[in-house]
C-alpha positions in Angstrom: -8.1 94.3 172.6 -6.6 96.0 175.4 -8.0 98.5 177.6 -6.9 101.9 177.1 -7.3 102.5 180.9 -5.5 99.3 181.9 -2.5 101.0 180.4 -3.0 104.4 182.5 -3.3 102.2 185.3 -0.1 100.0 185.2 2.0 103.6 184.9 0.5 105.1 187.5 1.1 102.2 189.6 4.9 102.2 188.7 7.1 103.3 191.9 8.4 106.9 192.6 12.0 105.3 192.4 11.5 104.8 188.6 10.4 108.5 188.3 13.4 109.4 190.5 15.8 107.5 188.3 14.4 108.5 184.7 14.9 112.6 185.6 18.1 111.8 186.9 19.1 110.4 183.9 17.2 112.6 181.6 17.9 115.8 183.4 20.4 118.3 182.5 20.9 121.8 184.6 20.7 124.8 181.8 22.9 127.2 183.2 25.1 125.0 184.7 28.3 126.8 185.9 29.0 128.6 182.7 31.3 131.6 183.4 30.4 134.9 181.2 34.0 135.0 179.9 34.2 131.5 179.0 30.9 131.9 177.4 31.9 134.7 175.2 34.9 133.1 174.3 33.2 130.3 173.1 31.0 132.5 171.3 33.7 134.5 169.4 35.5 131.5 168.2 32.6 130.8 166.5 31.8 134.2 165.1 35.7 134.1 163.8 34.7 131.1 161.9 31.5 132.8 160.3 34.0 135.5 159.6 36.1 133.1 158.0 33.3 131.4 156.1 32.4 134.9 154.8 29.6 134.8 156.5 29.7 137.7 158.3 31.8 141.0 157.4 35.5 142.3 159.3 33.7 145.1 160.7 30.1 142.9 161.9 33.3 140.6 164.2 35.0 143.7 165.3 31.7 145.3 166.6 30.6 141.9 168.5 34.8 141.6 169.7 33.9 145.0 171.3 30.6 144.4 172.5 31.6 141.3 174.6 34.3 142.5 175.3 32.5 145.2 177.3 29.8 142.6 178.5 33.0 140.4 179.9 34.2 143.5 181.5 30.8 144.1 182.9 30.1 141.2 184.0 33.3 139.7 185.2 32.9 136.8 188.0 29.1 136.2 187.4 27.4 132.7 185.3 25.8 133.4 182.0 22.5 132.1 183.6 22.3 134.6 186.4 22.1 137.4 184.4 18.8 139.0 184.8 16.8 141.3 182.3 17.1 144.2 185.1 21.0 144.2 184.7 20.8 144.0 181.0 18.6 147.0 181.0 21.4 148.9 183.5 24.5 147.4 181.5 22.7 149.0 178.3 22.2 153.0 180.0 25.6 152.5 181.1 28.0 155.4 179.1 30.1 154.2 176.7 34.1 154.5 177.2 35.2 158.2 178.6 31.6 159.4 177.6 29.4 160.6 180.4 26.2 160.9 178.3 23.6 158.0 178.0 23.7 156.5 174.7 21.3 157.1 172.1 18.0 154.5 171.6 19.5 153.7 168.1 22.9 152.5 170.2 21.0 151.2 172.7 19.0 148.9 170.0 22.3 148.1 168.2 23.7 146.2 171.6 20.8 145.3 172.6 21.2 143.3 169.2 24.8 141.9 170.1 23.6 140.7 173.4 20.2 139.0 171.9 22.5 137.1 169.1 25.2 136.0 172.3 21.7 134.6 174.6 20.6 133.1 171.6 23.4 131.2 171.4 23.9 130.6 174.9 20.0 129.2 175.0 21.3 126.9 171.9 24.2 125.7 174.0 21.9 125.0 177.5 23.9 127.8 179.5 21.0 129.4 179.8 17.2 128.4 180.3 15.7 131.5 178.8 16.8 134.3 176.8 16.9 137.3 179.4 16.7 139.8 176.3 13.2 139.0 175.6 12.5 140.9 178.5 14.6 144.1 177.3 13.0 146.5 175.1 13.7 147.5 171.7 12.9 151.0 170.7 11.5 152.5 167.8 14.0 154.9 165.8 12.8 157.5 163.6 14.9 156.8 160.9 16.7 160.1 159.1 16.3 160.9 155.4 18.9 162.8 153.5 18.6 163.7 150.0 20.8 162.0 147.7 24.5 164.2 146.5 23.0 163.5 143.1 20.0 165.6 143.8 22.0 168.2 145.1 24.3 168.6 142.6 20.9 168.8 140.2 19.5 171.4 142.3 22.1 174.2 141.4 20.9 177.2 140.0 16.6 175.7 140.2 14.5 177.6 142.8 15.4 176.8 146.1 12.3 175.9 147.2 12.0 173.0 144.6 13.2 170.3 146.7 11.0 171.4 150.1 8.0 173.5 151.0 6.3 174.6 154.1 5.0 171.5 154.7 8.1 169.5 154.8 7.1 167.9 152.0 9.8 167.9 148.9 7.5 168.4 145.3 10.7 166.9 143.6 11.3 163.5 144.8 7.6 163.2 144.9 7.3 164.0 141.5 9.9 161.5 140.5 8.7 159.1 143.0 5.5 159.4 140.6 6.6 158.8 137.2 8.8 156.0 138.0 12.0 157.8 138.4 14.5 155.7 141.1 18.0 157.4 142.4 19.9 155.0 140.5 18.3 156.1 137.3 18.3 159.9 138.2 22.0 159.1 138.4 22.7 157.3 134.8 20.6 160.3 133.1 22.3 163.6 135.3 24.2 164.6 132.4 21.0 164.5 130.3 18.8 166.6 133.1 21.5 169.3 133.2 22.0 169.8 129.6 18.2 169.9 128.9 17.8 172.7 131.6 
């Protein structure tokens, strides 16, 4: 039986120039020299294939075409693996085209989004050690409600306080909420609410 130490012994006892040689052959830089437009060109061939595959919709490539296209712009002469989470954050409060206003958290989150998906795929191709985006924050949205056309169109000629009170609360949709009712039902059986009323 051999010595479990013995082992431990003869590696450690192996020379520097074996340790030397093995990461030399074994290491590979992760951002090596990629450029951020040859990047992104890489990176929208392949989302024109998705699109191809079906994978992803006309208007999901357009929105990443224009997204990198801004981020090439942006970042012009600079390597995918020197970008830092600090110039993310500053390409993001940058205003859009002729606009001098920031843009909103919601538009902030949606490229914020496009970049993420780009680094991921950079990380997956070794341009870039880590994903800088992890470092950006995402923001919570309040999302906005409407009230669906059906219910409006239902709502002519019933109090108008049906559908909201004081409270912000709407007695309606809670009611129907309640006893199962969905908006694509309330839509099949309109013509039956309106001549029962």
């Amino acid at each position: 039986m051999v010595n479990p130490s013995a082992k431990i012994s003869r590696r450690a006892q192996l020379p520097l120039t074996f340790a030397v040689k093995y990461f030399l052959e074994h290491y590979k830089e992760a951002a090596e020299s990629m450029s951020v437009e040859a990047a992104i060109d890489e990176y929208m061939g392949e989302k024109t294939k998705e699109f191809e595959r079906g994978l992803i919709s006309r208007r999901h490539e357009r929105a990443t075409g224009l997204e990198m296209d801004k981020l090439k712009g942006y970042f012009t002469t600079r390597i995918v693996g020197e970008i830092s989470p600090d110039e993310i954050r500053e390409y993001l409060d940058k205003p859009l085209g002729r606009s001098k206003a920031v843009p909103t958290l919601k538009t902030w989150n949606n490229r914020r989004g496009y970049l993420s998906t780009f680094f991921k795929y950079c990380l997956s191709k070794k341009y870039v050690a880590e994903n800088p985006i992890l470092e950006v924050p995402k923001f919570r949205v309040k999302k906005a409600r409407g009230t669906a056309d059906t219910l409006y169109r239902f709502s002519k000629g019933l109090p108008p306080n049906l559908f909201s009170n004081n409270r912000g609360v709407n007695p309606l949709a809670t009611a129907f909420v309640a006893t199962g009712f969905t908006p694509g039902l309330i839509c099949q059986k309109e013509q039956s609410f309106l001549e029962a009323a």
